[in-house]
C-alpha positions as CSV (number, residue, x, y, z in Angstrom):
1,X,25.1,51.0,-60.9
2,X,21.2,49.8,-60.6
3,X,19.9,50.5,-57.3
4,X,17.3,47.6,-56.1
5,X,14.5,49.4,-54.0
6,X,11.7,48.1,-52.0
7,X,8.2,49.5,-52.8
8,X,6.0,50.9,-49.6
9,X,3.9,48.1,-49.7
10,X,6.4,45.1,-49.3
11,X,8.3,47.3,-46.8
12,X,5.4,47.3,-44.7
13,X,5.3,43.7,-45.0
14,X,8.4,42.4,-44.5
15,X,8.4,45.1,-41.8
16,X,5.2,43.2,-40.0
17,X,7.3,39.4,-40.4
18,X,10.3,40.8,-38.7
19,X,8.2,42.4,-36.6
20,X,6.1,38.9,-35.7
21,X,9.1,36.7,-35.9
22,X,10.9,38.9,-32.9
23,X,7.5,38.5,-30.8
24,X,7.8,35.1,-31.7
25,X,11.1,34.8,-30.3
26,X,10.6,37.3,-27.6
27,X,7.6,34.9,-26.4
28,X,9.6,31.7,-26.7
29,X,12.5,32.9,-24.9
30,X,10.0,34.6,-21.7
31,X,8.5,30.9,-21.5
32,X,11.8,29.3,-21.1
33,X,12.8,32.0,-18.6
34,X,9.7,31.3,-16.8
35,X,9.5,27.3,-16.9
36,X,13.2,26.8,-16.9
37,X,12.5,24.7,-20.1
38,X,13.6,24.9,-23.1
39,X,10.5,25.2,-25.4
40,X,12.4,23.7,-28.6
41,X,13.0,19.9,-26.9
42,X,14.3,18.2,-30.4
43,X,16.6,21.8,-31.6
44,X,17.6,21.2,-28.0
45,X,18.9,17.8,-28.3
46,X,19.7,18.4,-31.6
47,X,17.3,15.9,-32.8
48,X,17.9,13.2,-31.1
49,X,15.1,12.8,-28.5
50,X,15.5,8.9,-28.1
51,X,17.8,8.9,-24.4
52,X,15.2,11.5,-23.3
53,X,12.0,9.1,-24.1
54,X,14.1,6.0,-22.9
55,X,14.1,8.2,-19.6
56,X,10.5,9.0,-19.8
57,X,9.6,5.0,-20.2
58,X,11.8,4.0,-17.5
59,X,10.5,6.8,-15.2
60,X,6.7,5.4,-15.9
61,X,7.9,1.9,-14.8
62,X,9.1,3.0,-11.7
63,X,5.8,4.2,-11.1
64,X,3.9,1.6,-11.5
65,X,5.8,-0.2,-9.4
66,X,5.8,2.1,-7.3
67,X,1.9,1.7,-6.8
68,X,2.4,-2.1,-6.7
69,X,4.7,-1.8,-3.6
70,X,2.1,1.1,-2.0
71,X,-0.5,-1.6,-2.8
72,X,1.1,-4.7,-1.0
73,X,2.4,-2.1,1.9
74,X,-1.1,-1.8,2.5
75,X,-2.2,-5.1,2.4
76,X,0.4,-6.1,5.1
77,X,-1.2,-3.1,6.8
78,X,-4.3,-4.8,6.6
79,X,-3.0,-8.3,7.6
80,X,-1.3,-6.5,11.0
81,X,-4.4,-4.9,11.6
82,X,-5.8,-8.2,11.9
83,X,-3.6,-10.3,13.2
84,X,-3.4,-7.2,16.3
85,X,-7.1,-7.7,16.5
86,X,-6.9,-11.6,17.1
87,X,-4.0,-11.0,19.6
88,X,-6.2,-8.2,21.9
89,X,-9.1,-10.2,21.7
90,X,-7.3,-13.0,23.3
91,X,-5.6,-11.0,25.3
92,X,-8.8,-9.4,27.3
93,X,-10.2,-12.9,27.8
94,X,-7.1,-14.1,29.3
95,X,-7.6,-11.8,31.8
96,X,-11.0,-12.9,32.9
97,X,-10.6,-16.3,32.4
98,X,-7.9,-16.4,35.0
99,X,-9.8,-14.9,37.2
100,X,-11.6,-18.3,37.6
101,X,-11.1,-20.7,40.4
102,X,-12.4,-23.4,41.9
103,X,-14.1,-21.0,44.3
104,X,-15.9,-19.3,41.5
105,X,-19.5,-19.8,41.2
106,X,-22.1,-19.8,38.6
107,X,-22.4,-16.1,37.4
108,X,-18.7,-15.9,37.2
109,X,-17.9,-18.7,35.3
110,X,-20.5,-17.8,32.8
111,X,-19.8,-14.3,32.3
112,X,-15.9,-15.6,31.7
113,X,-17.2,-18.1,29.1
114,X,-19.1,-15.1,27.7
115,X,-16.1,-13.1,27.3
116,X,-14.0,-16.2,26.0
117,X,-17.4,-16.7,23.1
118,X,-17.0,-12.6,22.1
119,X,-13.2,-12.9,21.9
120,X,-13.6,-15.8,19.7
121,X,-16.1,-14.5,17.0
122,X,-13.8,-11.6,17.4
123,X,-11.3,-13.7,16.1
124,X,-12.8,-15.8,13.5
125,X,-14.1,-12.3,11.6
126,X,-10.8,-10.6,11.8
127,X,-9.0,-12.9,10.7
128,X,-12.0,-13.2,7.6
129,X,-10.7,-10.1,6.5
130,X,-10.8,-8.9,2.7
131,X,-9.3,-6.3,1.0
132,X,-10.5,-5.2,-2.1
133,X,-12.8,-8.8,-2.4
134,X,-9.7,-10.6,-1.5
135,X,-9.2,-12.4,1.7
136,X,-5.8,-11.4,3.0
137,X,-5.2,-14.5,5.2
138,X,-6.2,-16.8,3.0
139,X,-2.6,-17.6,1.7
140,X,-2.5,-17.9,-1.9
141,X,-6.1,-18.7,-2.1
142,X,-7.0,-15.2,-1.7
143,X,-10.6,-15.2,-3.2
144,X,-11.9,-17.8,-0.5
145,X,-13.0,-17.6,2.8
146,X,-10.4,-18.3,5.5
147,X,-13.3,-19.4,8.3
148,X,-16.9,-20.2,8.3
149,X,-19.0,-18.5,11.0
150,X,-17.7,-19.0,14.2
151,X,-21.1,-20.3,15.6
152,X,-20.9,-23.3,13.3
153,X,-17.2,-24.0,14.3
154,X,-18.6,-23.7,18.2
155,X,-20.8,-26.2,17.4
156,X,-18.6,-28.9,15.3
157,X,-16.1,-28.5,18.4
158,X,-18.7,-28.8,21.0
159,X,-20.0,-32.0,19.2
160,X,-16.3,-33.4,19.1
161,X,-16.2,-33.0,22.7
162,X,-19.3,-34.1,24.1
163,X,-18.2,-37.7,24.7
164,X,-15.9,-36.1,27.2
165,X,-16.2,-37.0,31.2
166,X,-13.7,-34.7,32.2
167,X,-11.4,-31.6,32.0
168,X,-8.7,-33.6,30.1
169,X,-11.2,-35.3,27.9
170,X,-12.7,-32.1,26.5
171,X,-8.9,-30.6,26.2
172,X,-8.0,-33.7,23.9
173,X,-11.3,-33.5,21.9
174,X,-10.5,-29.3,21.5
175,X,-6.4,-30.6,20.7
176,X,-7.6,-32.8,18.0
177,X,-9.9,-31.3,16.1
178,X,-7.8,-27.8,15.9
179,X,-4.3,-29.7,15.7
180,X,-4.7,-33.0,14.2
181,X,-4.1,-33.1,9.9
182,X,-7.6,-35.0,9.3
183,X,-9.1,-33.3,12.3
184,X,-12.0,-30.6,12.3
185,X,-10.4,-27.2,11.8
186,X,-8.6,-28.7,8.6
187,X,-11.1,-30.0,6.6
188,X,-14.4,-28.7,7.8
189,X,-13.1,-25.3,8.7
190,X,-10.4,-23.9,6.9
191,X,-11.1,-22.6,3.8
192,X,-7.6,-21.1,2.2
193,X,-4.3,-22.6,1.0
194,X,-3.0,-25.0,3.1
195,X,0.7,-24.9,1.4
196,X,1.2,-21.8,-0.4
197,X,1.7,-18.3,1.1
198,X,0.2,-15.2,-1.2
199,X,3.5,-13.7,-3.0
200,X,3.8,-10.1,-4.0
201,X,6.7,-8.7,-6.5
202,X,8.8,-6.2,-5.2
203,X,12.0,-4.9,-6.8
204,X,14.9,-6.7,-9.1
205,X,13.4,-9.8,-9.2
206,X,12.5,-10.1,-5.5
207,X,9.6,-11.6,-4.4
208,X,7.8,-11.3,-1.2
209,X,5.9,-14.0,0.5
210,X,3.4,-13.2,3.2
211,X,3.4,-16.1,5.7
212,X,0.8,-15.0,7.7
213,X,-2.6,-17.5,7.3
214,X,-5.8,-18.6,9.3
215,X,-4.4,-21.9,9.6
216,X,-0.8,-20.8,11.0
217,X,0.1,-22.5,14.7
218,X,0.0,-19.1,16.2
219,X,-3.5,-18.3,15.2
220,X,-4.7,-21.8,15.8
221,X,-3.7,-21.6,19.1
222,X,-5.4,-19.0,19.7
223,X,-8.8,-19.7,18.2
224,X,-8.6,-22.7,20.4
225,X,-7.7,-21.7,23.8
226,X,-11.0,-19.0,23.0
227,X,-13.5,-21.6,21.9
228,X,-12.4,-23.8,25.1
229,X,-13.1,-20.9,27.2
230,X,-16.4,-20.8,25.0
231,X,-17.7,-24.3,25.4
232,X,-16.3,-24.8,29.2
233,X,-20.0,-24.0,30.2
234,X,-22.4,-25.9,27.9
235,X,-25.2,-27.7,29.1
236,X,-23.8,-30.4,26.8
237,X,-21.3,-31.2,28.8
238,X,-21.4,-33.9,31.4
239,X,-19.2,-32.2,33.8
240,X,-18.7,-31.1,37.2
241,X,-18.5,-27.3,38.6
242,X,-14.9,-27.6,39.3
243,X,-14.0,-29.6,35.6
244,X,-15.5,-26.2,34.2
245,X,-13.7,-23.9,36.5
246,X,-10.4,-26.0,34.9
247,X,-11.1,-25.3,31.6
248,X,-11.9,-22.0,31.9
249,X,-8.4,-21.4,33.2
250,X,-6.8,-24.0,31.1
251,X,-8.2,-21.7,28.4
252,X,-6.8,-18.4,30.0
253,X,-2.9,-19.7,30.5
254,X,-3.6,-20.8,26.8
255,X,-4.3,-17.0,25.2
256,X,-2.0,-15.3,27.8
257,X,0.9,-18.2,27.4
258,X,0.4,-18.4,23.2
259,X,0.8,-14.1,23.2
260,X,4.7,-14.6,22.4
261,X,3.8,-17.0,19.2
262,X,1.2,-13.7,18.0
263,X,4.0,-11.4,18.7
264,X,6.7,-13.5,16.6
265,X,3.9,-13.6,13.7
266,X,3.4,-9.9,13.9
267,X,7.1,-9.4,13.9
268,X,7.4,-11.1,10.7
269,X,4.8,-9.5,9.1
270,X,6.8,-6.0,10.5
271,X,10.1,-7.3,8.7
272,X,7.9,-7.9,5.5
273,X,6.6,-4.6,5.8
274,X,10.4,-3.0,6.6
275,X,11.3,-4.8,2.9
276,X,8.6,-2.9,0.9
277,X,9.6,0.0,2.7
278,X,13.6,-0.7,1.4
279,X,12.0,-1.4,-1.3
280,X,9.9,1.4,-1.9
281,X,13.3,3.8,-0.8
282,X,15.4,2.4,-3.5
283,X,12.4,2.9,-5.8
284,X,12.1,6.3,-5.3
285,X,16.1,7.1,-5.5
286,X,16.4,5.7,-8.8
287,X,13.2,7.9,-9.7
288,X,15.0,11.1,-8.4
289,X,18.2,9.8,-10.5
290,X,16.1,9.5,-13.8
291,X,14.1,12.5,-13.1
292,X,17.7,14.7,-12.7
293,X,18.9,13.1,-15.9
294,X,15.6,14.3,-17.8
295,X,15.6,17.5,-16.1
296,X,19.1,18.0,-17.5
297,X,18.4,17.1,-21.0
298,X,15.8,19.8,-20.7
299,X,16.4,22.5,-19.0
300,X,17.0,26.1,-20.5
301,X,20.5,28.0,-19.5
302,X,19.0,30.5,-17.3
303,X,21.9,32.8,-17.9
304,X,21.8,32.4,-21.5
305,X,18.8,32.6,-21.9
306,X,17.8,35.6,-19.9
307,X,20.8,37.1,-22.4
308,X,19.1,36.3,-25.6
309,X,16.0,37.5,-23.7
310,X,17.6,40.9,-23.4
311,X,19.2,40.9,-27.2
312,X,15.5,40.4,-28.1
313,X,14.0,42.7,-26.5
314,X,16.6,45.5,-27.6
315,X,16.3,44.1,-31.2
316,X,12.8,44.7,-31.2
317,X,12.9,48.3,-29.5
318,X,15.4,49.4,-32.4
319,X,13.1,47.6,-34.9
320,X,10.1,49.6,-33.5
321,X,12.5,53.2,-33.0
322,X,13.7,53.0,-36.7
323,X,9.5,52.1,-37.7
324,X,8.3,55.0,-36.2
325,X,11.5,57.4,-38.1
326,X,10.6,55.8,-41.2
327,X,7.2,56.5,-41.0
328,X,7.9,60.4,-40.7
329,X,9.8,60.4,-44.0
330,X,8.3,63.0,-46.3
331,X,9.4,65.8,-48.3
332,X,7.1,68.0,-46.6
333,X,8.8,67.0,-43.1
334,X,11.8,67.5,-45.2
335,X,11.5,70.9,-46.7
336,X,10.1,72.0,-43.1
């Protein structure tokens, strides 16, 4: 019978591969254990990676999404912050202008017409807001300017009311140019949409519409019970002491009487905000849903493969025990 034997040489060699492909394995098998991952994805799956990519793609939607909602969440931010700032500004000057009576003389009234002036440029630039070059109460119109400075709008309303004689004359000339369609504030001041709101996606299809504008009712009123309170004293004016003292509290019950028509505006921008927040929940379940799945499809028996780890490591100490014997084989170790 012919005996088939190996020659020194390509022992050594084949010794080295087996030697390399158990470090090979013994590696690949210590990274799983450590990861939790299976190093092998496609073996894994057994070559069919497409459910796992699928799961990949739909996991990189939800994130951009993701970053859409975090981006109109903080753009309603922005438009609360603003509409906050209108509302305490006209809240201050409420206070002082009610402190004017008939009784109130010169230095008093002015420094409440004062205060009614700073709470209305305080107005007119919050609600001129931009985020990211866009203005955020502009409605759909977001790359124009809601308001032109609120100097020049002083001066168009104190022009509209100078034909006034009275306290109620000046209050009608203030009502018509902010209230009336054709008047003033709507086609020499306001700059945005008139009939469309700006519209964010959210989720499935939804579509969120942010109602808050320059021009809405709420902010109107207050823009005009300030500039009121801001013109009550000009020189222009034909009127008497006590006609002033009237509009300077006609413009104070104004701001503090039009606070619950701010609040219900705020509150609807606090619903719109509560939706992208739903939104933004629901979002991030399905995430943790798709990011389980994957995780599945991936991850590396730790049992098992801390076994295989062990059968590796026990191959390759025999592999090295029976190296070393074979190297002392010799007839001189023999005949010793």
């Amino acid at each position: 019978m012919a005996l088939t034997t190996i020659g020194d040489l390509s022992q050594h060699l084949v010794s080295v591969r087996h030697t390399g492909q158990l470090k090979e394995r013994l590696n690949t098998l210590t990274q799983e254990v450590s990861t939790g991952r299976v190093a092998d994805l496609a073996a894994h799956l057994g070559g069919d990676q497409q459910r796992y990519l699928d799961t990949g793609r739909q996991l990189d939607l939800l994130a951009s999404r993701g970053r859409s909602l975090d981006e109109t969440a903080n753009l309603l931010s922005v438009v609360q912050s603003a509409l906050g700032a209108v509302q305490d500004a006209g809240a201050a000057a409420g206070e002082t202008l009610l402190t004017v009576s008939a009784q109130s003389g010169p230095i008093h009234r002015a420094t409440a017409a004062i205060e009614a002036r700073t709470a209305f440029e305080g107005m007119v630039s919050a609600l001129n807001t931009r985020r990211a070059e866009h203005a955020v109460l502009a409605g759909a119109e977001a790359d124009k300017t809601p308001l032109p400075p609120a100097s020049d709008m002083l001066d168009d309303i104190r022009a509209a009311a100078s034909g006034a004689t009275d306290a109620d004359g000046v209050i009608a000339a203030v009502d018509t140019w902010f209230d009336t369609p054709g008047g003033g504030f709507m086609t020499t001041a306001y700059g945005g949409s008139t009939t469309t709101n700006l519209a964010r996606p959210i989720v499935d299809g939804e579509t969120l519409e942010i109602t808050a504008r320059a021009d809405h009712p709420a902010v109107r009123g207050a823009l005009k019970a300030a500039a009121l309170g801001a013109i009550a004293e000009d020189p222009g004016l034909s009127l008497p002491d006590s006609a002033r003292a009237d509009l300077l509290r006609h413009a104070g019950q104004a701001l503090v009487g039009g606070a619950g028509a701010m609040v219900q505006l705020r509150a609807s921008v606090g619903s719109a905000e509560a939706r992208v927040e739903d939104a933004a929940t629901r979002l991030s379940a399905r995430g943790t849903a798709l990011e389980i799945a994957r995780n599945d499809m991936s991850v590396a028996d730790p049992y098992e493969t801390a076994t295989k780890l062990q059968n590796v490591q026990l191959q390759l100490e025999t592999h090295y025990t029976l190296t070393a014997r074979l190297s002392r084989l010799s007839l001189t170790e023999y005949l010793r």
